[in-house]
C-alpha positions in Angstrom: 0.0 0.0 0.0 1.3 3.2 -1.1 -0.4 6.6 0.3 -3.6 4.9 1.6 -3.7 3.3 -2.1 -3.6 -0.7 -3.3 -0.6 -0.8 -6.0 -1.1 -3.4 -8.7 1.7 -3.7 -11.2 -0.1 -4.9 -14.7 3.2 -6.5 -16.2 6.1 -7.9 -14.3 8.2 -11.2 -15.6 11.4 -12.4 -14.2 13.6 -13.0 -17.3 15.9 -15.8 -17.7 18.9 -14.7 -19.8 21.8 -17.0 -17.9 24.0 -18.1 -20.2 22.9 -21.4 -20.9 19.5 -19.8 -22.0 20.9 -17.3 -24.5 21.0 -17.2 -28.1 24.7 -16.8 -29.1 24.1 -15.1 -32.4 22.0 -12.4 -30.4 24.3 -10.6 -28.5 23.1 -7.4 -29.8 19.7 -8.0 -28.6 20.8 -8.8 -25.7 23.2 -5.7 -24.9 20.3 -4.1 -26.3 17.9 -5.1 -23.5 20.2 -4.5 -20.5 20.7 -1.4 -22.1 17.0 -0.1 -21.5 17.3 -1.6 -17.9 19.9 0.7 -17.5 18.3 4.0 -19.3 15.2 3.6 -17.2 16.9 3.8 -13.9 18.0 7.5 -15.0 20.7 9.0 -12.3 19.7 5.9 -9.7 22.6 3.6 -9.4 21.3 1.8 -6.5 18.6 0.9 -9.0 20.8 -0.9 -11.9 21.7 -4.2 -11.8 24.8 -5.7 -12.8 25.4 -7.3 -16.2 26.2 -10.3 -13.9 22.8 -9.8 -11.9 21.1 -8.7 -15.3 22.0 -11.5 -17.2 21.4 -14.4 -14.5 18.3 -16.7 -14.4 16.8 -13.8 -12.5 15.1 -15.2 -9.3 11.3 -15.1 -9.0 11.4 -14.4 -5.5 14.5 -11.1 -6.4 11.2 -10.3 -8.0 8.5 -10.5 -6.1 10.9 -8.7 -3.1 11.6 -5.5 -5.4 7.6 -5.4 -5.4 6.5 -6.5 -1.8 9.6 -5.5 -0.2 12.0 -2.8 -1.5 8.7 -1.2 -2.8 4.5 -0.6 -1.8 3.3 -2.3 -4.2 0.4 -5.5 -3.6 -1.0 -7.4 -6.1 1.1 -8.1 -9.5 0.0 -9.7 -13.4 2.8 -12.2 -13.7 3.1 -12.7 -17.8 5.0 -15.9 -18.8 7.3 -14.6 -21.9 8.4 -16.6 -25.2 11.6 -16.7 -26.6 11.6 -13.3 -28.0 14.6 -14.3 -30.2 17.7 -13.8 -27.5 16.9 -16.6 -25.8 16.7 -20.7 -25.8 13.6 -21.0 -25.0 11.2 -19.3 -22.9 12.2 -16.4 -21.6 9.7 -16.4 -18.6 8.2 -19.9 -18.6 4.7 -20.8 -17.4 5.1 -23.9 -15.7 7.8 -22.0 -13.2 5.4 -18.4 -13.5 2.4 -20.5 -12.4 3.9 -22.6 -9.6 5.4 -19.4 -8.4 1.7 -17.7 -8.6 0.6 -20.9 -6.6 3.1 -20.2 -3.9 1.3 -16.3 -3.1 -1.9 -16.5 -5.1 -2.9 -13.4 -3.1 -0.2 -11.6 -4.8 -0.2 -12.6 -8.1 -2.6 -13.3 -11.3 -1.1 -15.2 -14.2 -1.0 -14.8 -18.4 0.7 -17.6 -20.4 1.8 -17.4 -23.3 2.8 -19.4 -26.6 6.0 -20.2 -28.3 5.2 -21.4 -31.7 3.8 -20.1 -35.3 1.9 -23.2 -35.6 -1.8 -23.2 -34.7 -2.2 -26.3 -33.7 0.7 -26.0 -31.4 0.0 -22.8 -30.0 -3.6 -23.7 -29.1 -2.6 -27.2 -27.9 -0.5 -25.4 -25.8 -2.8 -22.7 -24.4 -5.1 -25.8 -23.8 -2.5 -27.5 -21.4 -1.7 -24.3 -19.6 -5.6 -23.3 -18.6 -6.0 -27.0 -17.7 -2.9 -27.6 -16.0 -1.8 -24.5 -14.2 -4.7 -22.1 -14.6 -4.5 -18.9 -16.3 -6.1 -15.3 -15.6 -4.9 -14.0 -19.1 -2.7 -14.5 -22.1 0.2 -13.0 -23.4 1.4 -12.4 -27.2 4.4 -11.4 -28.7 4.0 -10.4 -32.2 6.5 -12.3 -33.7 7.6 -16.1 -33.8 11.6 -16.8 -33.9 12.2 -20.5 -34.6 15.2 -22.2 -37.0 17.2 -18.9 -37.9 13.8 -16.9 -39.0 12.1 -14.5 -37.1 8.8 -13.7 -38.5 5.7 -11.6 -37.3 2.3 -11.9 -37.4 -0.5 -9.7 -37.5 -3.3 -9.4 -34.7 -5.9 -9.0 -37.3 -4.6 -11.8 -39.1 -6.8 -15.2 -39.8 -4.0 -17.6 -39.9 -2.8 -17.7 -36.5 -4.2 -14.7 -34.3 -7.6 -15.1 -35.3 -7.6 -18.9 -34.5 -5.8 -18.5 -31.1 -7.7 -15.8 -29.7 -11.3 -18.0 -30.9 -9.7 -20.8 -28.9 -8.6 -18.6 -26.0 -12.5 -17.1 -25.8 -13.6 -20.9 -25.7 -11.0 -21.9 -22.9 -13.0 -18.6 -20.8 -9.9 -15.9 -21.3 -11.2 -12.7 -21.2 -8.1 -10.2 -20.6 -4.9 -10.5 -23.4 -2.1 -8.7 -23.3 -0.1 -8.1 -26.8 3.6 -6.1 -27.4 3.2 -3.1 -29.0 4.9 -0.5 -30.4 8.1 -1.2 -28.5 10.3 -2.4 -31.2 13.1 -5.6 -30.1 15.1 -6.8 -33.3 15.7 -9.2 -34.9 12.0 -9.3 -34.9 10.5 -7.7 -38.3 9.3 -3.9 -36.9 6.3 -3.9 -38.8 5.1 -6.2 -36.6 4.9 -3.7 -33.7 2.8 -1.2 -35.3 -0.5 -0.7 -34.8 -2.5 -1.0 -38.1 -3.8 -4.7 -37.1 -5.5 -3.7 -33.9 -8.7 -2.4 -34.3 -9.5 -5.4 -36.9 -9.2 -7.9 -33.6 -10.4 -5.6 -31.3 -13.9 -4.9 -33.1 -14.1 -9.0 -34.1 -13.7 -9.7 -30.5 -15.7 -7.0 -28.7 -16.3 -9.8 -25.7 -12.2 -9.3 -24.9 -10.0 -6.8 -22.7 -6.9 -6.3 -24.8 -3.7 -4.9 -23.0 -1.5 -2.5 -25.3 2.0 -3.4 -23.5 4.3 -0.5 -23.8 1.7 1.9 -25.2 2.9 5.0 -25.1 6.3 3.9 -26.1 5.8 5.0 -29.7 2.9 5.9 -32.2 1.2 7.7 -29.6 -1.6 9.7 -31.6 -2.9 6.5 -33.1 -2.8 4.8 -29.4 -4.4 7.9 -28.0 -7.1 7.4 -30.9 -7.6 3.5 -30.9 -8.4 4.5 -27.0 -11.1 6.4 -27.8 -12.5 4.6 -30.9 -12.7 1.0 -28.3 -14.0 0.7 -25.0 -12.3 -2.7 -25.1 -8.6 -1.3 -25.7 -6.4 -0.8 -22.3 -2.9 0.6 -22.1 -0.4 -0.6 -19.9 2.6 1.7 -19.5 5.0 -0.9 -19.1 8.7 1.8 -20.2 6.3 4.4 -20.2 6.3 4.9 -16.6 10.4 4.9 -17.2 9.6 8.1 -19.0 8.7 9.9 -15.5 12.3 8.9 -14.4 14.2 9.9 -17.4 12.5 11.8 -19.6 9.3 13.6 -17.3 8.4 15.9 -20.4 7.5 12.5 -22.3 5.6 11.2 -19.7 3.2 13.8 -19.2 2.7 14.8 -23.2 1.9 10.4 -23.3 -0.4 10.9 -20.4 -2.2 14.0 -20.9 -3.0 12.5 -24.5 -4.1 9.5 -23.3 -6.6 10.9 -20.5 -7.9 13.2 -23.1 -8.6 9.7 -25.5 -9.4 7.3 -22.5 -9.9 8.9 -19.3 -7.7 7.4 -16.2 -10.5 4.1 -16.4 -8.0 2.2 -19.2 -4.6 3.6 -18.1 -2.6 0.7 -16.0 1.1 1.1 -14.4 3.8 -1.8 -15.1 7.1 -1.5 -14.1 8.1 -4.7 -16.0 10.2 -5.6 -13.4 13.1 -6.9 -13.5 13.4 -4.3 -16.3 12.9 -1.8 -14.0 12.7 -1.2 -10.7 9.2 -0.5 -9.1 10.4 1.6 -6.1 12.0 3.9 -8.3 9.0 4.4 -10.7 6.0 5.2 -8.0 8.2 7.2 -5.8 8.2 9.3 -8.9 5.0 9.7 -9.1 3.9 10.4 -6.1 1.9 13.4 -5.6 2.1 13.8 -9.4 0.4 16.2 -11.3 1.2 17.2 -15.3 3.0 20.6 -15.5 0.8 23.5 -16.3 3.0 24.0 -20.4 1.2 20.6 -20.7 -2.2 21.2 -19.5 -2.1 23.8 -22.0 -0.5 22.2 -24.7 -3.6 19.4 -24.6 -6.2 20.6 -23.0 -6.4 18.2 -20.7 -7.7 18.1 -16.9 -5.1 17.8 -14.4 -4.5 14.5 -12.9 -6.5 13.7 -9.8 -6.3 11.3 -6.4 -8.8 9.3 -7.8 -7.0 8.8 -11.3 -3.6 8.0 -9.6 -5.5 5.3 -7.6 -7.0 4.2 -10.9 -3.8 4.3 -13.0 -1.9 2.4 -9.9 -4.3 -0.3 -9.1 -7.7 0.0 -9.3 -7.8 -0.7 -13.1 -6.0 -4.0 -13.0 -7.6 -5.1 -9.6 -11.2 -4.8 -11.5 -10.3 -6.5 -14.6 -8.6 -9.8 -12.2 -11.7 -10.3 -10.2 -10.2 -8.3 -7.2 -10.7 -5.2 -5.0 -8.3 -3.4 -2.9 -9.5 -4.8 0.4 -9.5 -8.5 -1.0 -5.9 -8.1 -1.7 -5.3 -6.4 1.3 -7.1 -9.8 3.4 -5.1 -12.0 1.5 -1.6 -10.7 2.0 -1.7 -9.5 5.5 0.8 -11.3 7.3 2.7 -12.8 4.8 6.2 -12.9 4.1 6.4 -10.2 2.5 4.2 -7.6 4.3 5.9 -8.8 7.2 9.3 -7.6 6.3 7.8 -4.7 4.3 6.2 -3.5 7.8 9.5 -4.3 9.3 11.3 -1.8 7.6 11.5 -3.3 3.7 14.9 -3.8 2.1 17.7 -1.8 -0.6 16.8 -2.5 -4.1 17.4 -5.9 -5.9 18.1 -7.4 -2.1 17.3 -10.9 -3.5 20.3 -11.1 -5.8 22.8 -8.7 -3.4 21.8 -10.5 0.3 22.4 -14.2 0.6 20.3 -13.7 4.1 17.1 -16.0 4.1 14.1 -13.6 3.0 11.7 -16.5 3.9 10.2 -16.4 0.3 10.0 -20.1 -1.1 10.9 -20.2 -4.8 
């Protein structure tokens, strides 16, 4: 709890990039992506991990500390992640994502994923994970990486979105999340705009779809798909990095998208381990958009009841939960516990070998 308010984080995913899991012939990529980790900590250096921490088989309890520990926030939308084309195999898998939500489901809701261009495959798989580990959502990376290629696909598209998201309706999924705008080669870039959205979001009215990293790029055509579909929400996963490092960003992204959208479809994600979330919400506490852009846009200023709505409310509403649920089911554990005691430095899980408590 942050300032009488329930913090949910909408996206965070512990990534495995240890050694053994890395693609050799993606080093780029890979500098690429502790890269951003870096640029989103701005002038924090408590914040950044090492390359050596960075590229580890990054803990899920590290994790789940630098929310319920080193930081206020509650309830968090763990999203298993696919390859992405620098790694092996998965990058955050859903057996260990699951088991992980089983160990606090209090603190966490869950969104597979899938890992393959094939139909078949991909629904097969999307069967086994609802039955098996139980899913609140399911996450989509627009692009498949598989035998040297790396090719996209197009949400709109009837040979593999369409298909997918049918089945995932059938197996009761009601809340996807799909990368956007936020451009990771080798991946064709294309596949990150957002010309094949409002196709799948008018043919499946009956869905919540999750705009990851809106706000990162094309944000006119984000700010007007908002307005245009009341089943659009956008999660501002490196968005919310903006505030850190680049605050005039931030609030021209924010006052345009409270102008489309209101503060009812606008979720926080820190995306951690990408970032940090401590360093993000102390940011925006007490927030308000600077009066060049109220101006500028024409927009209201930002209110109490939109931060709560932007930093929890949203997500608690669309996972079946309210603020005082989530406060009942985490009092007293581990990690409100040690929170209460005085909570910890950043990334304690991979810089303390003392026993947190937390079961992996």
């Amino acid at each position: 709890m942050w300032e009488g308010l329930v913090v949910a984080d909408a996206v965070v995913h512990p990534y495995n990039l240890a050694v053994a899991n890395q693609n050799p012939a993606a080093k780029p990529q890979l500098d690429a992506v502790y890269a951003a980790h870096v640029m989103a900590t701005g002038d924090h250096p408590e914040h950044v991990l090492t390359r050596e921490e960075f590229f580890s088989d990054f803990p899920f309890e590290a994790m789940a500390r630098s929310l319920f520990v080193e930081s206020p926030t509650d309830f968090a939308v763990l999203h298993a992640l696919p390859n992405l084309g620098f790694a092996n195999s998965y990058v955050t898998a859903p057996e260990r994502a699951a088991a992980f939500r089983d160990s606090y489901p209090g603190r966490f809701a869950f969104y597979a994923t899938v890992d393959t261009p094939k139909v078949d495959e991909a629904i097969r798989a999307l069967e086994w994970q609802v039955r098996e580990l139980g899913v609140d959502g399911l996450k989509l990376y627009p692009a498949f990486f598989y035998d040297g290629v790396a090719e996209g696909w197009r949400l709109d598209g009837t040979d593999f979105a369409t298909p997918v998201l049918e089945a995932a309706r059938d197996l009761g999924i009601r809340n996807v999340a799909v990368h956007k705008t936020l451009w990771l080669p080798p991946a064709p870039k294309e596949a990150f705009d957002l010309d094949d959205v409002s196709g799948a979001l008018e043919h499946f009215g009956d869905l919540n779809f999750f705009l990851v990293h809106a706000g990162a790029a094309f944000i006119d055509r984000t700010a007007e798909l908002l307005a245009r579909h009341s089943n659009l929400y956008a999660t501002m996963e490196t968005t919310f990095a903006y505030l850190v490092v680049r605050p005039e960003v931030f609030a021209s992204v924010l006052a345009r998208f409270l102008n489309a959208c209101g503060a009812g479809r606008l979720l926080y994600g820190s995306g951690s381990n990408l970032s940090h979330p401590d360093l993000l919400l102390r940011a925006f506490a007490d927030y308000e958009l600077p009066a060049a852009t109220l101006e500028k846009y024409g927009c209201p200023q930002l209110t109490a009841q939109d931060r709560a709505a932007i930093l929890g409310g949203n997500a608690l509403r669309l996972h079946g939960r309210t603020p005082e649920s989530v406060l009942a089911d985490t009092a007293g554990d581990v990690f409100d516990v040690e929170r209460a005691a005085g909570g910890a430095p950043p990334w304690s899980g991979v810089r303390s070998h003392a026993d947190s408590g937390v079961s992996a």
